[in-house]
Residue frames as a rotation matrix with the C-alpha (Angstrom) as fourth column:
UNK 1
0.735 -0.618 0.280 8.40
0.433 0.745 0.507 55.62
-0.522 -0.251 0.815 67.90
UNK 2
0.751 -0.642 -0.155 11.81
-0.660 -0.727 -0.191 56.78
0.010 0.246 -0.969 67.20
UNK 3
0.665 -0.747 -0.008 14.09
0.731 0.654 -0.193 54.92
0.150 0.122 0.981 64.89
UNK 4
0.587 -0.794 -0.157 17.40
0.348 0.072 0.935 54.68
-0.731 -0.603 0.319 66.22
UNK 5
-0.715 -0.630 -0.303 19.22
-0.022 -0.413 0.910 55.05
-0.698 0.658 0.282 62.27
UNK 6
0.738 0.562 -0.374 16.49
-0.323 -0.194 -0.927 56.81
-0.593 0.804 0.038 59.09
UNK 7
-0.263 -0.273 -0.925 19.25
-0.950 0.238 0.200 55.63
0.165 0.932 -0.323 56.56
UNK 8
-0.868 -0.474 0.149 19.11
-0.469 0.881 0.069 52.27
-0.164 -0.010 -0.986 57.46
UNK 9
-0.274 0.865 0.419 15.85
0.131 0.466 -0.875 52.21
-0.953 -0.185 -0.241 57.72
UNK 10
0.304 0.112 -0.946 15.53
-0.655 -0.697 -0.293 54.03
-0.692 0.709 -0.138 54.05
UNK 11
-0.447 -0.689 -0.571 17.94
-0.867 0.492 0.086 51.20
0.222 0.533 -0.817 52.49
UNK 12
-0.929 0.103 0.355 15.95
0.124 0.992 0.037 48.60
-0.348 0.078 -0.934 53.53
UNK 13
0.355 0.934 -0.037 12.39
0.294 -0.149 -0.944 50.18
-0.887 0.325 -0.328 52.44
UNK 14
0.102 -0.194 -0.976 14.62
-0.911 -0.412 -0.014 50.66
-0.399 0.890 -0.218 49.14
UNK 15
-0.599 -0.799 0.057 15.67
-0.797 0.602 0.049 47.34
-0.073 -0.016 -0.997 49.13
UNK 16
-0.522 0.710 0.472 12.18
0.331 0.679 -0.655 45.94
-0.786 -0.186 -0.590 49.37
UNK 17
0.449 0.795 -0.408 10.84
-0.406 -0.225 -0.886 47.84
-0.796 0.564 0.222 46.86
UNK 18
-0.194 -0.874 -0.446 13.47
-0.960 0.076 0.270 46.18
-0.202 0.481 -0.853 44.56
UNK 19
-0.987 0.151 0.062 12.19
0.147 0.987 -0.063 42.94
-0.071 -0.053 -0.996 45.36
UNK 20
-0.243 0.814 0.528 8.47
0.428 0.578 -0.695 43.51
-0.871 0.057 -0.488 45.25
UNK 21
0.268 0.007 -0.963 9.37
-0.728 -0.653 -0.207 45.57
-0.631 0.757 -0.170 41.43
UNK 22
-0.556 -0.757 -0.344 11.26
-0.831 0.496 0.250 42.54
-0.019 0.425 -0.905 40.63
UNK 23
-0.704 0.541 0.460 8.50
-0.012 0.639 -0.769 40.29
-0.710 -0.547 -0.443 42.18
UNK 24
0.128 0.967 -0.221 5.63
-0.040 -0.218 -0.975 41.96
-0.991 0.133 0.011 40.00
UNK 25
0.136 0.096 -0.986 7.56
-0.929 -0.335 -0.160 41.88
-0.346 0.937 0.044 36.93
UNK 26
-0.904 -0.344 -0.254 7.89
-0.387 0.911 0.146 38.31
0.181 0.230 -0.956 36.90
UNK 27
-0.587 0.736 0.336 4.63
0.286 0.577 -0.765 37.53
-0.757 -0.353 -0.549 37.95
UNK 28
0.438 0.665 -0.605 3.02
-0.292 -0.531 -0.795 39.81
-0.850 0.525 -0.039 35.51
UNK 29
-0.273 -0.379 -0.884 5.10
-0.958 0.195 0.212 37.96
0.092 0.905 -0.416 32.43
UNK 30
-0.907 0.408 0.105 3.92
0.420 0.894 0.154 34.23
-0.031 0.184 -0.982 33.60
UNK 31
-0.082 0.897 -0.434 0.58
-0.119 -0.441 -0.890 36.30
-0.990 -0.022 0.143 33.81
UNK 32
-0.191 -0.240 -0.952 1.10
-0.832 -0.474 0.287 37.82
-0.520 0.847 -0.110 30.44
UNK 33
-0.472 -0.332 -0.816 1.76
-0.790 0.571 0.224 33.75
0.392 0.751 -0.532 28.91
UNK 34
-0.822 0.548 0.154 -0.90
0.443 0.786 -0.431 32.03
-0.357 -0.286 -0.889 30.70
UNK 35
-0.714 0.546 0.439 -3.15
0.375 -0.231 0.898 34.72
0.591 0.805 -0.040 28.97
UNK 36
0.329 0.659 -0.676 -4.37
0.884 -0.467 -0.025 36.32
-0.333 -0.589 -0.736 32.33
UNK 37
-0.664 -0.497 0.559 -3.82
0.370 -0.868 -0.332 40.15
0.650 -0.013 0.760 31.43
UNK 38
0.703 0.486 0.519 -6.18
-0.140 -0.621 0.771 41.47
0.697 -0.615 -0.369 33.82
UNK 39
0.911 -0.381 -0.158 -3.31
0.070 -0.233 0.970 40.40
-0.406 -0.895 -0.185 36.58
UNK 40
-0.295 -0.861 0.414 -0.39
0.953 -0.294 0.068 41.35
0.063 0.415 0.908 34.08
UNK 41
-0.057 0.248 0.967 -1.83
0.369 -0.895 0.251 44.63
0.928 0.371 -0.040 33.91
UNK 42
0.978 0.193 0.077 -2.05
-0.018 -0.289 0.957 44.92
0.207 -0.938 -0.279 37.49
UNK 43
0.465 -0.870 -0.167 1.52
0.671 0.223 0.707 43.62
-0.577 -0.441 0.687 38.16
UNK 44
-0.340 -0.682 0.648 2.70
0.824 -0.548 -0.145 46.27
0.454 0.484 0.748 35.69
UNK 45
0.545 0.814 0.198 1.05
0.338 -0.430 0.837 48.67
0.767 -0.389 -0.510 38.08
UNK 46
0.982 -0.180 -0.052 2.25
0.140 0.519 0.843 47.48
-0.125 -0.836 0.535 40.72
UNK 47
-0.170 -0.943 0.287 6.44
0.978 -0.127 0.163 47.62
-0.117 0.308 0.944 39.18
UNK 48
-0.402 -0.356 0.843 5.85
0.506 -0.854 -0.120 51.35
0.763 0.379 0.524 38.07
UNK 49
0.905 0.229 0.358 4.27
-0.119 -0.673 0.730 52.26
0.408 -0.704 -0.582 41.42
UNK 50
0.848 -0.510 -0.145 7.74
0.324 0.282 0.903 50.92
-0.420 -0.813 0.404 43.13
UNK 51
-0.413 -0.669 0.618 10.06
0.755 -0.631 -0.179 52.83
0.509 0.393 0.766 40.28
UNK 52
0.529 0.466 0.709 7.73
-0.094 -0.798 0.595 56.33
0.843 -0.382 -0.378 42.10
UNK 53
0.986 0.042 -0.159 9.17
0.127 0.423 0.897 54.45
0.105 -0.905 0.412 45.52
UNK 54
0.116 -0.972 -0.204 12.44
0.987 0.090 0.132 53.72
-0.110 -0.216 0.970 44.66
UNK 55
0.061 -0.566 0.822 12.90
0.767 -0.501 -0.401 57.27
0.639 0.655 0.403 43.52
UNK 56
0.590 0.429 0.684 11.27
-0.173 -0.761 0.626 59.01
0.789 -0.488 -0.374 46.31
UNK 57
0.923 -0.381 -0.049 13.13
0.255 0.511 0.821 56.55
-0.287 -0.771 0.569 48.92
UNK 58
0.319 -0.677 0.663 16.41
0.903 0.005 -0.430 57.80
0.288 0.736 0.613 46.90
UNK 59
-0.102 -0.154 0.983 16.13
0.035 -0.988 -0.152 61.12
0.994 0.019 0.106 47.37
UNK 60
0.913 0.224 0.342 15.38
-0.309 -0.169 0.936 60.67
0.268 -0.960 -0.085 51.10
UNK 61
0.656 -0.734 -0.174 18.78
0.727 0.554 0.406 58.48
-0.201 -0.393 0.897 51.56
UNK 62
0.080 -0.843 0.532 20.93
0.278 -0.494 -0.824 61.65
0.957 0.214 0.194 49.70
């Protein structure tokens, strides 16, 4: 399949990772203060795999 525009598509697979980086670090702080760290530790995973993302998805939009 052949998209039609790769930036657009790029800006919105940046845009999601934004939101599921933003997603995991909030979950992983009520995590954190209900005293689950086995899923804080995961959601902080989970936020520094999508900083790898955002950068790679970055460098694809120059």
């Amino acid at each position: 399949m052949k998209t039609k525009n790769p930036q657009k598509v790029m800006r919105m697979l940046t845009a999601l990772c934004i939101f599921i980086g933003l997603t995991a670090v909030a979950v992983g702080i009520i995590a954190a203060y209900k005293e689950e760290y086995v899923i804080a530790v995961a959601m902080l995973l989970v936020a520094i795999w999508q900083i790898f993302n955002f950068r790679q998805w970055r460098k694809a939009i120059k």
